[in-house]
C-alpha positions in Angstrom: 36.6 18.3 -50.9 35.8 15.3 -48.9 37.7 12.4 -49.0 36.4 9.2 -50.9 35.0 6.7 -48.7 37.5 4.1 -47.7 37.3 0.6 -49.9 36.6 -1.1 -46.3 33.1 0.4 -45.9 31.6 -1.0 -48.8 28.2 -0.3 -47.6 25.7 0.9 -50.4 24.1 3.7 -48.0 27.4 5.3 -47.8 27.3 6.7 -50.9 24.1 8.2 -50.6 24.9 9.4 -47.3 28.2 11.2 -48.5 26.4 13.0 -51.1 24.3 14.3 -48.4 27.4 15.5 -46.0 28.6 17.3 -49.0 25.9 18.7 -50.2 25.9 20.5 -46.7 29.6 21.5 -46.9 28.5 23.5 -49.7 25.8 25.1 -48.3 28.1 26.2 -45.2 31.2 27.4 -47.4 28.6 29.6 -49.2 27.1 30.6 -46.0 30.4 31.7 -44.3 33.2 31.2 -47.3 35.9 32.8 -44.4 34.8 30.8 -41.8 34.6 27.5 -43.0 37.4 25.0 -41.9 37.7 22.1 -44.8 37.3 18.4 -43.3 40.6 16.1 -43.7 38.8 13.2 -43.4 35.9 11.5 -42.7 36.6 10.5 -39.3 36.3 14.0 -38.4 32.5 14.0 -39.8 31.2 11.2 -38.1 33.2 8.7 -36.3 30.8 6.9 -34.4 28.8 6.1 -37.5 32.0 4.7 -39.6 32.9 2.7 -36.2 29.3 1.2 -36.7 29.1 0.9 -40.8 33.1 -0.6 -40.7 31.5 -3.3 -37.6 29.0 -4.6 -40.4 30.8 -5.5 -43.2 33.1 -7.2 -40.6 33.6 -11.3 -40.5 31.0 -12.7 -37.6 34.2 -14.1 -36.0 35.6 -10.7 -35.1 32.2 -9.3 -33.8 32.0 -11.5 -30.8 30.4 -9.0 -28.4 32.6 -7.9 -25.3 29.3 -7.8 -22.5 29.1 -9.1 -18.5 27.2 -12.1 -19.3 26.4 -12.6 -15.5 24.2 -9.0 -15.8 22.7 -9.8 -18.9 21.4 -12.9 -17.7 20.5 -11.6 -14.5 18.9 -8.5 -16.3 17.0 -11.2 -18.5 15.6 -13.2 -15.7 14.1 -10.4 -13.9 12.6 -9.2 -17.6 11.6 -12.9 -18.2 9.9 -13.1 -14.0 8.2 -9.9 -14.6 8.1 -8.3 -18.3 6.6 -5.4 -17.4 8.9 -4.0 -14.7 11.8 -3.3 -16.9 12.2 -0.7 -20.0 14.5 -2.6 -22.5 16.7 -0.6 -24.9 17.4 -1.9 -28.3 21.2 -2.4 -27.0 19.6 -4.9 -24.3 17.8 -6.5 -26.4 20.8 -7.0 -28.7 23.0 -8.0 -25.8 20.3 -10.8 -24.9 20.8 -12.0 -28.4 24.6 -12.7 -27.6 24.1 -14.8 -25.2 23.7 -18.3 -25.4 22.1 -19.1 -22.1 19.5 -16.8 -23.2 18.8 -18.0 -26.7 18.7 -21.1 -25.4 15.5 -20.5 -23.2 12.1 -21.3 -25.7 10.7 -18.0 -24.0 12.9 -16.1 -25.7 13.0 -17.7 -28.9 9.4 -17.2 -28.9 9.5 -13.6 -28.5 11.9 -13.2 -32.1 9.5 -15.7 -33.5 6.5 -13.4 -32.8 8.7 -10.1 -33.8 8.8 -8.7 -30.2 12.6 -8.4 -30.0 13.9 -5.8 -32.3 16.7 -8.0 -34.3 19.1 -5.8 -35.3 22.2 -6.6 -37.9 24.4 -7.1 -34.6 21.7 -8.8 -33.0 21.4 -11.5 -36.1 25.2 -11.9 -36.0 24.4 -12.8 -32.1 21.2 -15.5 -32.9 23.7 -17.6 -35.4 26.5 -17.9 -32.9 24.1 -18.6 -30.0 22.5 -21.1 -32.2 25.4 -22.9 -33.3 26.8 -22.8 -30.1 24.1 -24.6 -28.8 23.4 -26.3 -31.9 22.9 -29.9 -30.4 19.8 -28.2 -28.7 18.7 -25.6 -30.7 18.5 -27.2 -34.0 15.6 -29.3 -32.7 13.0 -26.5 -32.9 11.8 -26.1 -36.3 10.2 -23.1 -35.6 13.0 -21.0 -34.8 15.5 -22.9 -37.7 12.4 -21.8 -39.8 12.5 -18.1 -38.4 16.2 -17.6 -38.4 16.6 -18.4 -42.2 13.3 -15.9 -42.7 15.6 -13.2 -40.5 18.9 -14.1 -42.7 16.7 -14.0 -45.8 15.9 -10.5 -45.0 19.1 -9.4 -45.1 21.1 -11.1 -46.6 21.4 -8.1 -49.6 22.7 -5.7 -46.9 25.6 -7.5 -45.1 28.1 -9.8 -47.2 28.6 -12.0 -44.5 24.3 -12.8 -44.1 24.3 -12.7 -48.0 27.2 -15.9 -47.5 24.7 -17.2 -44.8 21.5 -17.2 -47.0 23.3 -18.9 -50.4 24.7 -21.6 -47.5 21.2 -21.8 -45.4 21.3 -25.5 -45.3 24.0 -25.9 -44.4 23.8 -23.8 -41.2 20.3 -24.4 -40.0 18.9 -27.1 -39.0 19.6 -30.8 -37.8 21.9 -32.0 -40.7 23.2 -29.1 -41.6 26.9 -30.3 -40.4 27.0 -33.3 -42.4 25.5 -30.9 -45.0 28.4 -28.6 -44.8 30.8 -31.4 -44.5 29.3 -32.9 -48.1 30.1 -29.7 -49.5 33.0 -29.2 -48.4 34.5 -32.8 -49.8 34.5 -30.6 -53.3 37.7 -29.2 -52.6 38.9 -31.0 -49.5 39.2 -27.6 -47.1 40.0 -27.6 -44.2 37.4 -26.8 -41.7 39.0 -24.3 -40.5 39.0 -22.7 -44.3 35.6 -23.5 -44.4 34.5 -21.4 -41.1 36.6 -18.9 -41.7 35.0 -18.8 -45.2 31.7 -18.5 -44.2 32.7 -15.8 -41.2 31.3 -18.3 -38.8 32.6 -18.6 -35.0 35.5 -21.3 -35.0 34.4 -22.2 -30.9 30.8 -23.5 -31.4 29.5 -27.0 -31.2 28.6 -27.0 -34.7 31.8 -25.8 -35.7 33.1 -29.2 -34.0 29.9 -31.3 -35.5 31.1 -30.0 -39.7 34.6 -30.9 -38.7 34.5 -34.2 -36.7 31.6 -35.3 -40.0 34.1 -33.9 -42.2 36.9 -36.0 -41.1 34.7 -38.6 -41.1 33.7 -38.8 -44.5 37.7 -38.2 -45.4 38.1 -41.8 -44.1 34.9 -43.3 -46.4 36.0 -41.0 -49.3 39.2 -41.7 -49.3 40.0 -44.9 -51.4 38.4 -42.9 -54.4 39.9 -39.4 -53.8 42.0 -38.4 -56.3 45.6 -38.3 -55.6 46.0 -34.2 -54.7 42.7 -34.9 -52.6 43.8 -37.9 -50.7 46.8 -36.0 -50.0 45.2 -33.0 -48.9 42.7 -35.2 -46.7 46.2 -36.9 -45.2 47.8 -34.1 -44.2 45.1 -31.0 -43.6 41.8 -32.6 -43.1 43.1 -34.6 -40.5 45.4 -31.9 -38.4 42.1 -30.2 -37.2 42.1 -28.8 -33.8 37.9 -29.0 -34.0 38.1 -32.7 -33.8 38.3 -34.7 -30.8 41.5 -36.9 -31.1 39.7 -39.8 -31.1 37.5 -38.9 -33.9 41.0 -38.3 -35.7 42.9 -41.8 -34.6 39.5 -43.3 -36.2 40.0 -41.9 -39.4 43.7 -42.7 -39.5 43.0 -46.3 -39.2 40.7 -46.4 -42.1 42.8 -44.6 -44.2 46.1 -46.8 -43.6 44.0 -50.3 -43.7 42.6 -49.1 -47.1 43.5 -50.7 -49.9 45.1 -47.4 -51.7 47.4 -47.2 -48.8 48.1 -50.7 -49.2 48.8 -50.8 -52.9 50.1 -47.0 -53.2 53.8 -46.5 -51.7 53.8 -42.7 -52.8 50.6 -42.5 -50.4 52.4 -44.8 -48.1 55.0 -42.2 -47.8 52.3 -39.3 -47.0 51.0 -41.5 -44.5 54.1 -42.1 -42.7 55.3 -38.5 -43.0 52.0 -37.5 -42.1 51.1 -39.8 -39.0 54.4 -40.1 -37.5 56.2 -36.4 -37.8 53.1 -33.8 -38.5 50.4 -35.9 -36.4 53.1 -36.3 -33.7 52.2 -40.1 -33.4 55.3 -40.5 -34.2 57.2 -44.5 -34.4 54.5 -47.1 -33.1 57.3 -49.3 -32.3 59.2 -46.7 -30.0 56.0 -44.9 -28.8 53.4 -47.5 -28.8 51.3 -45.3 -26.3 51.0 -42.8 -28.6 48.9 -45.4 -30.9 46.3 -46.0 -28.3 42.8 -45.9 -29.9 43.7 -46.3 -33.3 43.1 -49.9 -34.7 45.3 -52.6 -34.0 45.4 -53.6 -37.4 46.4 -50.2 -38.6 49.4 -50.3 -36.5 50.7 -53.6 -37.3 50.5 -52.1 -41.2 52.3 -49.1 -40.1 54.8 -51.4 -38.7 55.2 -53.7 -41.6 55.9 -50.4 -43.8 58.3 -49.2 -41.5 60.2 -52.6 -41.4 60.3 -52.7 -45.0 61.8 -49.7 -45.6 64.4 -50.1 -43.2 65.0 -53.0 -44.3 66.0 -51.5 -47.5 67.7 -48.3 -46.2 70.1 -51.0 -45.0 70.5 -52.8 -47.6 70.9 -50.5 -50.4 72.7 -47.7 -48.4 74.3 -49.0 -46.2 75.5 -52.5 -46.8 79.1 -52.6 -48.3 78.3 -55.8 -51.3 76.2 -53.5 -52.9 75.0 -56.4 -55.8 73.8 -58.3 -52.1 74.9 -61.3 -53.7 74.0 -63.7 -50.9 70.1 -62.3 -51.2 69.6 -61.0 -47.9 67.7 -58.1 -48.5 65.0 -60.2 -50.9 65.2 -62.9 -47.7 64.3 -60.9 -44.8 61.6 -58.8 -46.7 59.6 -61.6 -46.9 59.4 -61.6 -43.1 58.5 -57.8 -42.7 55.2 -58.6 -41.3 56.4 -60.2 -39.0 58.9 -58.0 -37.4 58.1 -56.1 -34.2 61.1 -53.5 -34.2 64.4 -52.8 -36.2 67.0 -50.4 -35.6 70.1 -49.9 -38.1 73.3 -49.7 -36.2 75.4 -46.9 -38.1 79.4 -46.5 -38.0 80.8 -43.7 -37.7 81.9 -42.8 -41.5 78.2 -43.5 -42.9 76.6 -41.2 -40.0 78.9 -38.1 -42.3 78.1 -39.7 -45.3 74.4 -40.4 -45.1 73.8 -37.1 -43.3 71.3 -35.8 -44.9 69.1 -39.0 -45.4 69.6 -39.8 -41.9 68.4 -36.5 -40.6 65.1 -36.7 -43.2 64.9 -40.1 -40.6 65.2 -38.3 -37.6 62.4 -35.5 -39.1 60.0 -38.1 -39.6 60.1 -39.6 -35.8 62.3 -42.7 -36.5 66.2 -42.8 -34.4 69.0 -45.2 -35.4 72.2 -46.0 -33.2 75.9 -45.7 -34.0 78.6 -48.3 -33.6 81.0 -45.9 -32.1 84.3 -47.8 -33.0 83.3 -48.9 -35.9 84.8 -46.7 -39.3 83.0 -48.4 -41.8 80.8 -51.8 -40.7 77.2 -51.2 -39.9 74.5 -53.7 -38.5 71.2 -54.1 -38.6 69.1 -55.5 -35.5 65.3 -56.9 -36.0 63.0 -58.1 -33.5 60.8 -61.1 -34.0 59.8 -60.8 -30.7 61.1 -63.9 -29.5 64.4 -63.7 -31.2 66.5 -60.9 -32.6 68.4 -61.2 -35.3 71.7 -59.1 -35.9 72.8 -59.0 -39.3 76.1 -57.1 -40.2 77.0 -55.4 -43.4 80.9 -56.1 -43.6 81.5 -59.2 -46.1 82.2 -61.9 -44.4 80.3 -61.6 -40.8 78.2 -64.1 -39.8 74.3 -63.3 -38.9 73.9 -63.3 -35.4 70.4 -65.0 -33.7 69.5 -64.4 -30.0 67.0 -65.1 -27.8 65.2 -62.0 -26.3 66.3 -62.7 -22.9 69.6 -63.1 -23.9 69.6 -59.7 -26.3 68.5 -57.6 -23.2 71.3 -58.7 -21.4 73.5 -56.5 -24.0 71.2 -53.9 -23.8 69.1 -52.5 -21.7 66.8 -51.4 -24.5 66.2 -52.2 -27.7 66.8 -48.7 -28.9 70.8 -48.2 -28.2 71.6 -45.1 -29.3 75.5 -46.1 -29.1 77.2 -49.6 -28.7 80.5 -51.0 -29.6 80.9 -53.6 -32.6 82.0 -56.7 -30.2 78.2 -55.7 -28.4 77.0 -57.4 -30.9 79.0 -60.2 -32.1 78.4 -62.1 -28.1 78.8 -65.6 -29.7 78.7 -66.8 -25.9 75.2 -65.3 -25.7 74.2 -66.0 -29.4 71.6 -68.8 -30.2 73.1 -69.6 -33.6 75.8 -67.8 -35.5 74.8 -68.1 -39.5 77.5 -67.4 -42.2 76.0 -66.7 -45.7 77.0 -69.7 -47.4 75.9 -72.6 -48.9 72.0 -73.0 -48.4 71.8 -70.3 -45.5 68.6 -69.5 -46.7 67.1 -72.6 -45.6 68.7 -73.1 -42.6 67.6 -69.6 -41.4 63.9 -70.2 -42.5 64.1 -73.8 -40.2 65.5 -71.6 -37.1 63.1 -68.9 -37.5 60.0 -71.4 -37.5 61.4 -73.3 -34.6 61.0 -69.8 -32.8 57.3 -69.1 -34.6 58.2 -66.7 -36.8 57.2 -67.8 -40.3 56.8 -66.2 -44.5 54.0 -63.8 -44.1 
């Protein structure tokens, strides 16, 4: 007996066709019962014809046709100077379909629209990639939108990917059907990528890029009502897609962290961060302020503030030694977060081992800290007001060092030491004002931070 069709050929002819093929295996076993060789398989029967049934129930992506575009075209020029020299094949024809610069000539498009081009299933397959890779053109002449959805209409009950193409004509044909697509798509947040793939589209066309640039797009408007697993999946899919220009992307990312969810939400505040910085590669604004470029000023100085407050309580909770903080830094300098340009923890040696893992989760995310090499257990804590810097050190009992920026740079080179030595930064001879935490230090520290600008945000 013959072998049941494959699964993969789910074509309803094949059925009818099969009963055919054995219908005639019968007929030649009774004919010659000695003779007769069984088949083990059907690609002994016909393997052109499976090659051909298998190639349409296959995703459009896969069935980009391998042709020399430089004949075709020059074949279709000398068919379009003078019609009646050539003698097209229905393989030409189709070939002429896969080609953009040909599609894109209203000569052509003519010709399908009066039915004098034999469209073929391969052949649709070829007018929707043409037209969506020339979309921006293309999807200006109604007629032809108005004739392709007639031709996808057609057959959209023999092919499963056409059928996909018909229930989603709007959103393939015609000027808005990107932003169409894109408003669909907001229903479950995919990825446009997801989507094309979906819908057996061509990833490469310009209206692959148009969905995904209008779907990242309305991610940004959308986003301050998403719900939470949505704004999450806009965060950290929508927003990684290699379709949109990077521009288009950095937009979006402002909106997102100047909206007030971001502002009021620290879980989303944490997606954002571990988002932007580590998956989007933007990685710390106040270490790779290039990598910002193009994305709104006011967006980065919110990224920044986050940043500060968070290190400002990684230091204080982790790694400072009076763990009760009785003197009230850590309530003190968070009310200047918004103000601070950098900060770096300064690690000894001891809580690097200790705080490994926390430290490397740091690292992941984008952000460095240095190490006080000769120091076992008293770490620092260095933030940037632009004008001054302020050192404070974790040890009971060490006075909070102030310098002016000049002065700083001429400890370090950089304000990102990756190493130093605890007397580095204990340079009284260089130091503005040393403060101890006694008394009303509180006061005296807000009086020498406004003489230098910085004031309570």
């Amino acid at each position: 007996m013959i072998d049941t069709p494959p699964t993969s050929l789910g074509i309803e002819v094949f059925s009818e066709l099969m009963k055919a093929v054995r219908g005639l295996q019968r007929i030649t076993i009774s004919q010659n019962p000695i003779g007769h060789t069984p088949f083990s398989g059907l690609t002994e029967i016909c393997p052109k014809l499976i090659r051909e049934t298998e190639a349409l129930s296959n995703p459009a992506t896969t069935q980009h046709l391998e042709i020399d575009k430089g004949s075709v075209i020059e074949k279709w020029k000398q068919f379009h100077s003078n019609p009646n020299s050539l003698s097209l094949s229905v393989r030409d024809y189709k070939r002429f379909c896969w080609v953009p610069e040909v599609v894109s000539e209203a000569y052509f498009r003519e010709l399908v629209i009066e039915k004098k081009i034999p469209i073929t299933l391969p052949s649709l397959r070829g007018l929707v990639y043409c037209y969506h890779d020339r979309f921006k053109t293309l999807c200006r002449d109604e007629k032809f939108n108005l004739n392709l959805k007639q031709l996808i209409a057609a057959r959209s009950t023999v092919n499963g990917s056409i059928k996909k193409w018909h229930e989603a004509i709007e959103c393939l044909v015609g000027e808005l059907a990107p932003s169409k697509l894109a408003t669909k798509a907001t229903a479950r947040w995919s990825s446009p990528e997801e989507v094309i793939q979906e819908l057996d589209l061509n990833p490469t066309t310009a209206f692959a890029q148009l969905f995904a640039t209008e779907l990242v797009r309305l991610s940004a408007s959308h986003f301050e009502k998403a719900e939470k697993t949505s704004a999450q999946r806009i965060i950290e899919v929508i927003l990684r897609s290699p379709l949109v220009a990077r521009e288009e992307v950095k937009a979006a990312i402002g909106v997102i962290i100047l909206s007030d969810r971001a502002k009021s939400d620290k879980v989303i505040q944490d997606w954002i961060i571990g988002s932007f910085l580590r998956i989007q590669n933007l990685k710390d604004p106040r270490i790779y302020p290039e990598n910002w470029a193009g994305i709104d000023e006011n967006a980065k100085k919110q990224i920044i503030q986050w940043l500060s407050i968070e290190d400002i309580k990684f230091f204080f909770e982790l790694l400072l030694k009076d763990k009760h903080d009785n003197h009230g830094r850590k309530a003190f300098w968070l009310n200047y977060a918004d103000r601070i340009v950098r900060s770096q923890a300064l690690i000894s040696t001891d809580d690097i081992i200790r705080h490994n893992k926390k430290l490397e989760e740091m690292k992941q995310s984008g952000r460095i800290f240095g190490a006080i090499t000769n120091s076992v257990d008293i770490n620092a804590f260095a933030l940037d007001f632009g004008a001054i810097v302020v050192v404070e050190i974790a040890a009971y009992g060490h006075a909070c060092y102030i310098y002016e920026s000049e002065e700083y740079q001429k400890i370090f080179s950089t304000f990102w030491a990756d190493k130093c030595v605890l007397s580095d930064i204990k340079r009284k001879s260089l130091a503005a004002y040393t403060l101890t935490h006694s008394g009303d230090w509180q006061s005296k520290a807000r009086a020498i931070l406004a003489d230098y600008g910085v004031r309570r945000g």
